[in-house]
Structure formats: C-alpha cells, structure tokens
C-alpha positions in Angstrom: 6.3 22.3 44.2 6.3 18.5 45.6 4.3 16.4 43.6 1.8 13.7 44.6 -1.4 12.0 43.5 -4.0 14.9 43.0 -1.1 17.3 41.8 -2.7 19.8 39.0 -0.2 20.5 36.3 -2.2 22.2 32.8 -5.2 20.5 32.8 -4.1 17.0 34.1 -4.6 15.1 37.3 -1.4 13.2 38.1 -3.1 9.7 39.4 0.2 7.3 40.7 3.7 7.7 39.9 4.8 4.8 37.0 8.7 5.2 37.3 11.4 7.7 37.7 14.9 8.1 36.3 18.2 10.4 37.1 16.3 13.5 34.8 12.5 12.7 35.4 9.6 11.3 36.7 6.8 9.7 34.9 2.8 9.9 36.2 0.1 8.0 35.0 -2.5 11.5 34.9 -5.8 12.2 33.7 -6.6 15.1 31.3 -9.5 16.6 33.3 -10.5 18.5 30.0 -10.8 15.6 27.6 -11.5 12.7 29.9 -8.2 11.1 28.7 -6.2 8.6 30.8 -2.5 10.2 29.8 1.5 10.0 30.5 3.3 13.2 32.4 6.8 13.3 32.2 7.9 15.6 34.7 11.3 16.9 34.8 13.3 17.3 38.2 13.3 20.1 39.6 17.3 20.1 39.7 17.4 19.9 36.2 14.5 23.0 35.7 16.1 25.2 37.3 19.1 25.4 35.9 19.6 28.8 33.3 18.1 28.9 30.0 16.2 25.6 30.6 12.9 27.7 30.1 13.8 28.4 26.7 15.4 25.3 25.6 12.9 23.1 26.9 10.2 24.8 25.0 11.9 25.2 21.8 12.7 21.7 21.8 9.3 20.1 22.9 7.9 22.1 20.0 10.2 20.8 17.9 9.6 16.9 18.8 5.5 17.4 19.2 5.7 17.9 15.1 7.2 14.8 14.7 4.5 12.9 12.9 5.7 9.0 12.7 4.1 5.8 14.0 6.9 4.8 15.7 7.4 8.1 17.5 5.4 8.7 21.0 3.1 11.5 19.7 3.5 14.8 22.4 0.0 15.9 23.5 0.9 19.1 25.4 4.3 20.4 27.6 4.1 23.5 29.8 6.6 24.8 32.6 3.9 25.7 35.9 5.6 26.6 39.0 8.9 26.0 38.1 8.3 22.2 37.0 8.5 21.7 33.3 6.1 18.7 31.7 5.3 17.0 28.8 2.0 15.5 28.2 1.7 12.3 26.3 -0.4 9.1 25.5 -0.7 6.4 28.4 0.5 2.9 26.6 -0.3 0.0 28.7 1.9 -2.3 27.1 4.8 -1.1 29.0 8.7 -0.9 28.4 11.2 -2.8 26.5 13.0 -2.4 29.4 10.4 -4.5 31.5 10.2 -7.1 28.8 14.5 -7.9 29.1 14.2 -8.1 32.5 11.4 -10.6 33.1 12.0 -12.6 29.8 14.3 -14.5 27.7 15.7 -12.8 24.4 13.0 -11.6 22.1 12.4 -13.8 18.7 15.1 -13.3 16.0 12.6 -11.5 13.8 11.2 -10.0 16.8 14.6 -8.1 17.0 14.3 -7.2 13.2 10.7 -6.0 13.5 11.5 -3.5 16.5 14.8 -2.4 14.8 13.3 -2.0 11.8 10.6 0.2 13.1 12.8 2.0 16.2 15.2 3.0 12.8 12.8 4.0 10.7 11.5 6.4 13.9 15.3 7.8 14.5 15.7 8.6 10.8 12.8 10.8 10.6 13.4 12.2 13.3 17.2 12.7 12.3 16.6 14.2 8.8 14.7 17.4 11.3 17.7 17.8 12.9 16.6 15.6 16.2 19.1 14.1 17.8 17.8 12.0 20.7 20.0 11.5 23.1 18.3 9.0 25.1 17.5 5.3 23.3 17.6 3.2 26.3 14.7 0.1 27.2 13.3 2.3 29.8 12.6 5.3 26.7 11.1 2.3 24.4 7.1 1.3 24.9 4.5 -0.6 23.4 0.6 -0.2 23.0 -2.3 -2.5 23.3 -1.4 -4.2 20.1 2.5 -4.4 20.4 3.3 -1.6 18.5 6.8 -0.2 19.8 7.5 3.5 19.6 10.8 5.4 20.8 9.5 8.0 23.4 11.3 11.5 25.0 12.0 13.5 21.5 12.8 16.9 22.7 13.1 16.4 26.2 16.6 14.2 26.4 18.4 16.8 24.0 16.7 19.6 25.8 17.5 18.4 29.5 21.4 17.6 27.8 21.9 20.6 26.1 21.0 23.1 29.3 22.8 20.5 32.0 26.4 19.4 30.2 25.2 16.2 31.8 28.1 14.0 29.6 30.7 16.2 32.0 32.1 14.5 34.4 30.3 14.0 37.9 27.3 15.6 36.4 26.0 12.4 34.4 22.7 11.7 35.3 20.1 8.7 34.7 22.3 5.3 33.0 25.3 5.8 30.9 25.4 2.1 30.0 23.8 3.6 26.4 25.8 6.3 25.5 28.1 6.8 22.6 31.7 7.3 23.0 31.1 10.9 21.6 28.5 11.3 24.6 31.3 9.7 27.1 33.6 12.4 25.8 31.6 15.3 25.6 31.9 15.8 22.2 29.6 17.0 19.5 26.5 14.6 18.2 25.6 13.4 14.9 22.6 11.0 13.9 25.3 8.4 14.3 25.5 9.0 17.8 21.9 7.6 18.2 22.9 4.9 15.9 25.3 3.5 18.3 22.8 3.3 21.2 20.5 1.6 19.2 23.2 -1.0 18.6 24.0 -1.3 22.8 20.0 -1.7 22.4 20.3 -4.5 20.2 23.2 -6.1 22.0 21.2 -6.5 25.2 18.6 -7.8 23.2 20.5 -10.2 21.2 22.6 -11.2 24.4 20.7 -10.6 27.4 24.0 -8.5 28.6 24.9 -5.1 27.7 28.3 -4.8 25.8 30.2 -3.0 29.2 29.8 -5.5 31.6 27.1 -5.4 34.5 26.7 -1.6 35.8 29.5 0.3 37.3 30.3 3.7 38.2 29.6 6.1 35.3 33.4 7.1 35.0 34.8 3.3 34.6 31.6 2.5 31.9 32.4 5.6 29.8 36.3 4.7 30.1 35.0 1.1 28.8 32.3 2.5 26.1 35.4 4.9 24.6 38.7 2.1 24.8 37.1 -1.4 25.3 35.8 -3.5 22.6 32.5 -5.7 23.8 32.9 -9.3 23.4 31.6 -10.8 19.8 27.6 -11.7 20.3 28.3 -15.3 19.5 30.7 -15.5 22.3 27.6 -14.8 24.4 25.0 -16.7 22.3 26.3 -19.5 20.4 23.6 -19.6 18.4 23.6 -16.0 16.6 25.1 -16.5 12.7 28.5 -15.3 12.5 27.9 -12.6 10.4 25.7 -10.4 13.5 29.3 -10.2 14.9 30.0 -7.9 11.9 27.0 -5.7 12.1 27.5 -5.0 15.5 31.0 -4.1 15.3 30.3 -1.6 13.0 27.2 -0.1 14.6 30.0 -0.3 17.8 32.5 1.4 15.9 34.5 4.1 18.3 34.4 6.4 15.4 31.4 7.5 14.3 32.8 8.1 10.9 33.3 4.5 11.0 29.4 3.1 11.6 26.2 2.6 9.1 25.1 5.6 6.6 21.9 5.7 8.5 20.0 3.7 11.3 18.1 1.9 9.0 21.1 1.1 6.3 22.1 -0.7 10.3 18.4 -2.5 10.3 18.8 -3.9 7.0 22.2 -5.4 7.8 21.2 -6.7 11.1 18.2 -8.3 9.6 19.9 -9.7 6.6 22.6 -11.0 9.0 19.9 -12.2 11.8 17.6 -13.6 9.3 18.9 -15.0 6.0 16.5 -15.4 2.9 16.2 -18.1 1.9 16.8 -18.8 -2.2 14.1 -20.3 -3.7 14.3 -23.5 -5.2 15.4 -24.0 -8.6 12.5 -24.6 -11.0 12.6 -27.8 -13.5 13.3 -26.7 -17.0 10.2 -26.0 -19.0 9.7 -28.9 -21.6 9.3 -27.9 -25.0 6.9 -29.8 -26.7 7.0 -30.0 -30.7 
C-alpha cells in the first residue's frame, strides 16, 4: 500500500513525511481517536515482507512498549495493516541529535556528559530486559520541548535485524558508520555492542567527525570499524584533556570483552575525564582558643 498524506494506518492520519532511512519511514500523523499530534514509524515494505517478520516484529514491539524510562521514547501503539508494519509514538518537536551536529558546533563539555549520562542510563535499562538496540545513531536520538533527550526505535532495530541478516554482506541497510565490529562481522550481540556505538556517538560529538573517516561504501567502513584504530580525539580537538583519549579507546575496543562493565560505568569515565572536579580548597586550621 503506497503511503501519502491522508494514509489511515490504526487510528492515525499520516499528515507529512518527517524523514526516512534504509529500514523506515517516519510521519508526523494524527491519532484521529485521541486528538493527538503523534510519530509513525513505518517500516519498508522490503523489509515487511520478508518471513517471520510478522511475528518478530510483534514480539519485539511488545517487548520495547514496556520499557518505562525517561530517557526511552515511550511506544504508543504498533500494528502490521496491509502488509506495512508501524509503530506509534509521541511527536517531539525538538528534533534529532543528528540535526543538531549538522547545523552546529560541538555541544558543551557537560552538554556531552548530560546526554551520555542520560542516553546510558536509557541503554542499561533497557539492557538488563534483554534489549539490545541495535540502532544508536543521531538520527534514532530526539529531544522534546524542554531538551530532554531520549533514545528512540527499541524493538523495531533488533526486530527489523533479526528477520533481515542485514550485517551480511550486500544486504546492509540504513548507515553502518555506527555499528560495532561484532555488527560488521555478523556476530552475536551483547549490551556491549550498544556500548560501542554510543562511543562512535560520542566521538562525533566530541570531534565533529566520526572515528572512520567521512562515509564510504559499507564494505570499506566495516573493514575500517573491525581493523583500523580512529585517530586519538585530541588529535582532532586540541582542546579535549588527555585522558578522553583513554575512555574512548576503551569504549572503541575491537573486543567487546575489552570495553566498560556497563554504558553508564563508560558515562562516568567520560564525564570524570571530560569534566574534572575540582578539589576544594583547603580550610585554615581551626584555632584553639584556651
């Protein structure tokens, strides 16, 4: 079913198309039920209709929509209606990370720290109920009225990689420039594998560059994302303490074995590297008086 403005999927209106990626589209949409400006995320019909999507797609949607976190994108509704599967969210206005990189300088230092902190805190929930997402990339990162950042596509990236093999060769789809070594190779995932594209996250935010180079074909950036090492941060940004370079060599580490406990043991050392505390000044001795 082609979709354009006035397309019924459920009980939403699709308004204007926002964006669209390798595995979906996104539609700013009205729920016609609750009077509700929303999000549909609308998965290509290439990727639908592939076997045992049905099934997956469900299970997994279920999955993320009991997620209950303030820095996870909370899922409305998800149906599959003439062959297109969709997921229902909230409409943020604030738009993406991704449109904030490209039209600005480097966030803040403690900017940085502030949205790792909280994008970390997101992945480890989500981690310790057996999520995995798949996905952390700028575009997958928004913000609401008030700046708060929450990580969006729980459920649908692993459900969409899971029925497609899409880390096989010539069937990669959407921007590998984020994946994990593990990804690149088609190997299982841990929690760590999110881990280490939240540190290519932090990279490009850090750097303004991501740690491959400019974009290439998928095979040469997944050849350079499993043998190449990313130049040091500082080398990029003169500025950044020493002591980032260390964080994100270990968040960058080839071996997954070999990176943080946890996404936010990673946000505590980037923000302790990023943002030293200061010691506090040394009081006078107290003077005794007889």
């Amino acid at each position: 079913m082609p979709l354009a403005e006035g397309t019924r999927l459920g009980n939403c209106r699709l308004v204007r198309k926002l964006g669209e990626g390798g595995m979906a589209e996104v539609w700013e949409a009205v729920d016609v039920t609750l009077e509700r400006r929303v999000a549909i995320k609308v998965v290509r019909e290439t990727i639908s209709s592939l076997p045992e999507f049905d099934a997956r797609f469900r299970r997994e949607a279920k999955t993320a929509a009991q997620l209950e976190h303030p820095n996870v994108l909370p899922i409305y509704g998800f149906g599959v209606e003439d062959g297109i599967a969709y997921i229902e969210m909230p409409y943020f206005s604030g738009g993406t990370l991704a449109a904030r990189l490209e039209s600005g300088p480097p966030p803040p230092l403690e900017t940085v720290c502030d949205w790792v902190d909280d994008l970390a805190s997101a992945l480890d929930a989500a981690h310790a109920r057996g999520i995995i997402h798949r996905d952390i990339k700028p575009a997958n990162v928004l913000f609401d009225q008030s700046g708060r950042i929450v990580l969006a596509d729980f459920g649908l990236a692993k459900s969409m990689a899971d029925s497609s093999g899409l880390t096989k060769a010539g069937t990669l789809m959407g921007t590998p420039m984020y994946l994990s070594p593990e990804q690149a190779k088609a190997e299982a995932l841990t929690p760590r594998s999110d881990q280490f594209s939240l540190g290519v996250l932090v990279y490009r935010m850090l750097t303004g560059q991501l740690p491959w180079g400019p974009n290439a074909a998928a095979a040469l950036v997944m050849m350079r994302i499993v043998s190449h090492e990313p130049p040091a941060p500082s080398s990029l940004r003169p500025e950044l303490p020493p002591a980032v370079d260390t964080v994100l060599s270990k968040v960058l580490a080839k071996r997954k074995e070999d990176r943080y406990e946890s996404c936010g043991a990673f946000a505590a050392a980037l923000r302790a590297a990023l943002v030293p505390q200061r010691k506090p000044a040394a009081l006078d001795e107290a003077t005794v008086v007889a």
